[in-house]
Legacy VTK file of the C-alpha trace (Angstrom):
# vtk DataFile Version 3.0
C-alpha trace
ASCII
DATASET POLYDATA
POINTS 83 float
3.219 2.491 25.769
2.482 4.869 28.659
0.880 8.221 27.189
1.039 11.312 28.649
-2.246 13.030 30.222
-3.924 13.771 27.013
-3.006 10.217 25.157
0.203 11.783 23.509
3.328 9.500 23.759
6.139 10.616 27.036
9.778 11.940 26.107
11.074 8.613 27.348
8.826 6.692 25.122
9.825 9.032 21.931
13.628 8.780 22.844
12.878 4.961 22.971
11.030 4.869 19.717
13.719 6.973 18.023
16.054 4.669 19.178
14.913 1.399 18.102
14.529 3.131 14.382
17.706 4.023 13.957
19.119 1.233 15.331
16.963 -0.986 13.057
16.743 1.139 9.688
19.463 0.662 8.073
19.824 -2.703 7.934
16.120 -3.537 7.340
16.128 -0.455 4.611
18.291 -2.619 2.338
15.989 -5.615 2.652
13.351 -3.789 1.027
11.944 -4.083 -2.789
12.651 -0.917 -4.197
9.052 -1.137 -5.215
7.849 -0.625 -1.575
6.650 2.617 0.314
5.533 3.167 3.363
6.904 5.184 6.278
10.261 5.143 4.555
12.874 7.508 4.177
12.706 9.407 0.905
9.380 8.363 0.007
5.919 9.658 0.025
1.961 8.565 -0.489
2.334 10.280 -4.068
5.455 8.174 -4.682
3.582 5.243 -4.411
0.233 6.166 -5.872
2.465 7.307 -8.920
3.949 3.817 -9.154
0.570 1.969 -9.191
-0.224 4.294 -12.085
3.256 3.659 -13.782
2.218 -0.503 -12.891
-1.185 -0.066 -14.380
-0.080 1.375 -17.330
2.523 -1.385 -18.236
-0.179 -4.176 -17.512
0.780 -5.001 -13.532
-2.324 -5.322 -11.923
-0.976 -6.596 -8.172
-1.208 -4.002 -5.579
-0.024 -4.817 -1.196
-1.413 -2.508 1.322
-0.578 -4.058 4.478
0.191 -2.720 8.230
1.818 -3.969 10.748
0.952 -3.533 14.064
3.805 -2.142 16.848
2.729 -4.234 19.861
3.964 -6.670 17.825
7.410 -5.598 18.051
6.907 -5.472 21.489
7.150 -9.755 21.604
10.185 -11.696 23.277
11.310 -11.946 19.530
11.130 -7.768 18.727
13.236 -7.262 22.222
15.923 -9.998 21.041
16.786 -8.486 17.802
17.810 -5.321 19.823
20.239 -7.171 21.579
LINES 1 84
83 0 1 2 3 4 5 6 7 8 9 10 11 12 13 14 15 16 17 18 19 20 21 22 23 24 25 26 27 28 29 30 31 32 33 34 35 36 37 38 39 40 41 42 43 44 45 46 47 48 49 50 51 52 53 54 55 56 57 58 59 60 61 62 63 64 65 66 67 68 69 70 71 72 73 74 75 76 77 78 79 80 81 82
């Protein structure tokens, strides 16, 4: 991603970025446990740190933090689904 000057992502990268989420969103939104968090839409850090609680408290033990990394969206594979 080409950054502007100061390391801050160009208007032609953000237009880019905001395209690819909405065109992906919705139908990867529906995929998704209803358990899961994240940068998703409606739901916040004390969303899910009041679910582990809620878990804890009913004997689930099991928590995922993950990330996933954008460059690799960037593959052959990432560019496809676009298509």
């Amino acid at each position: 991603m080409k950054k502007a000057g100061i390391g801050i992502p160009t208007i032609q990268d953000r237009a880019r970025q905001a395209l690819v989420k909405s065109a992906l969103e919705p139908e990867w939104e529906s995929r998704f446990e209803g358990t899961s968090y994240g940068f998703r839409p409606g739901r916040s850090a004390q969303d899910a740190i009041a679910r582990i609680y809620l878990s804890i408290k009913h004997g689930c033990y099991y928590v995922l933090d993950a990330d996933i990394a954008c460059e690799t969206f960037r593959s052959e594979i990432g560019l496809q689904c676009l298509k």
